[in-house]
C-alpha positions as CSV (number, residue, x, y, z in Angstrom):
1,X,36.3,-10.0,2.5
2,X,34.5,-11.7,5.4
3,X,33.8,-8.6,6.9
4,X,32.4,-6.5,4.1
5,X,29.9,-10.2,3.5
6,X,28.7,-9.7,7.2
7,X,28.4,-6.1,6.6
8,X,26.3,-6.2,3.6
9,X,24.1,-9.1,5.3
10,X,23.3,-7.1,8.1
11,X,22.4,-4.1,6.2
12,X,20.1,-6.3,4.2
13,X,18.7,-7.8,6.9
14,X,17.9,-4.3,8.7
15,X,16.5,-2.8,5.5
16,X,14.4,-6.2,5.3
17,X,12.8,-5.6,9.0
18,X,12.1,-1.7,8.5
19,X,10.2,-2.7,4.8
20,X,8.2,-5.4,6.7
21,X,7.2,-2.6,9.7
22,X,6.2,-0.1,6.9
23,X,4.5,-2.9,5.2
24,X,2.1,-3.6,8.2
25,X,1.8,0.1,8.9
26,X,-1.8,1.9,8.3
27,X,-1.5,3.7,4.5
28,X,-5.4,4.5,4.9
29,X,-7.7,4.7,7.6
30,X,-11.5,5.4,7.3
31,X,-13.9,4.3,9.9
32,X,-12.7,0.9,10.9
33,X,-11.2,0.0,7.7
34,X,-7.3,0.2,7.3
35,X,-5.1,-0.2,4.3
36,X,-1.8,-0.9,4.8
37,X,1.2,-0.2,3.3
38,X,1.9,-3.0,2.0
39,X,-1.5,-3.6,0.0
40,X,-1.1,-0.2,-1.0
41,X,2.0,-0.7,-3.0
42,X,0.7,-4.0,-3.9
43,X,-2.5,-2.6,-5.7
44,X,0.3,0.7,-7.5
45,X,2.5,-2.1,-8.8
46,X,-0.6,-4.4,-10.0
47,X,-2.5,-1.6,-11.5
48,X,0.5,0.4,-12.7
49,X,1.2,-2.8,-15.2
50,X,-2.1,-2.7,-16.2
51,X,-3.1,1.2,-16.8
52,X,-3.0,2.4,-20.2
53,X,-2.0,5.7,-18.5
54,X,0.7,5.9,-16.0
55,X,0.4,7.9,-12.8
56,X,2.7,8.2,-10.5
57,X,2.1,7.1,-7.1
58,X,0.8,10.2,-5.5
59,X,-1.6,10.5,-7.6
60,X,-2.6,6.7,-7.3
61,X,-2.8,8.1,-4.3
62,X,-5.4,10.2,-4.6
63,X,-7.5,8.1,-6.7
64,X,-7.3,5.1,-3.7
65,X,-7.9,7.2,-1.4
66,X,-11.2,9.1,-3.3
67,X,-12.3,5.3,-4.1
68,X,-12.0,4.2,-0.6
69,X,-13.9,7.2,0.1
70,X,-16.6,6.3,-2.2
71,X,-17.1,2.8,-1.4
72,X,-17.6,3.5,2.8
73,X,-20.1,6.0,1.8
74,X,-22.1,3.3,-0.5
75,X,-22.0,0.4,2.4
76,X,-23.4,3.2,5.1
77,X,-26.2,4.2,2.6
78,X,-26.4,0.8,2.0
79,X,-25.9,0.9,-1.6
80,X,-22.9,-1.1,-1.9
81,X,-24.5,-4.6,-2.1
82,X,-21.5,-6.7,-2.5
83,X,-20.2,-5.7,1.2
């Protein structure tokens, strides 16, 4: 029994340590901005709850990604006043 505990602690703790390295790891990189992972999935899950449509997360994806796009255009034409 004490041995199948320790075994599923470890494992736990493993799977804890890669999530938090794929958490910090670059999603999205344009210019000098970077999304990570872990904001990524945080925005899906937020907006997911909230869409009357669901998507799935490659095609979140997409529209992040296209967004992201958008935005970095606006500041370097210098239309994006909020930046």
């Amino acid at each position: 029994m004490d041995m199948k505990i320790m075994t599923a602690a470890a494992l736990a703790m493993a799977t804890t340590a890669t999530l938090a390295q794929k958490a910090d790891a670059p999603f999205l990189r344009i210019g000098e901005d970077v999304t990570s992972w872990g904001e990524f999935e945080h925005l899906y899950e937020q907006n997911r709850t909230t869409a009357l449509t669901p998507m799935s997360k490659q095609e979140y994806a997409t529209l992040f990604t296209n967004y992201k796009l958008k935005a970095t255009e606006a500041r370097a034409q210098k239309i994006d006043t909020l930046a």
